[in-house]
N, C-alpha and C positions, 0 to 999 in steps of 0.2 A: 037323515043320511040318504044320499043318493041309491039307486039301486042299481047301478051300474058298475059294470066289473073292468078297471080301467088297463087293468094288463089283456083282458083278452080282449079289448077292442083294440088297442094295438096289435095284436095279434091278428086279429083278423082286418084288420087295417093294411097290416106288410103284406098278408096272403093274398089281397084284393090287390096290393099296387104290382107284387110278384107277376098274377096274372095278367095283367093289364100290362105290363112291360112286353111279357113274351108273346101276348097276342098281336103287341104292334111288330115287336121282331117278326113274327111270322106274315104279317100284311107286308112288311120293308121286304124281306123277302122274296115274298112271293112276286114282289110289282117288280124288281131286280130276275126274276125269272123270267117273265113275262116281256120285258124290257131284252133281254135276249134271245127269247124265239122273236121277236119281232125283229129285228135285225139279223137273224140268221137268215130268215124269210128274202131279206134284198138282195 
């Protein structure tokens, strides 16, 4: 038998893609911010 716990690596599977979602939301973001003071600037 394996020694691997197959629900909680899905678990910690969703919570890894959960954060990797929200961290590009915060990079899309942020470059959408940035992409505005650059043009307020002209």
């Amino acid at each position: 038998m394996s020694n691997v716990d197959l629900s909680r690596e899905f678990a910690d599977m969703i919570t890894t893609q959960r954060g990797f979602q929200a961290s590009s939301r915060l990079i899309t973001v942020s470059d959408e911010i940035l992409n505005e003071l650059v043009n307020l600037k002209r």
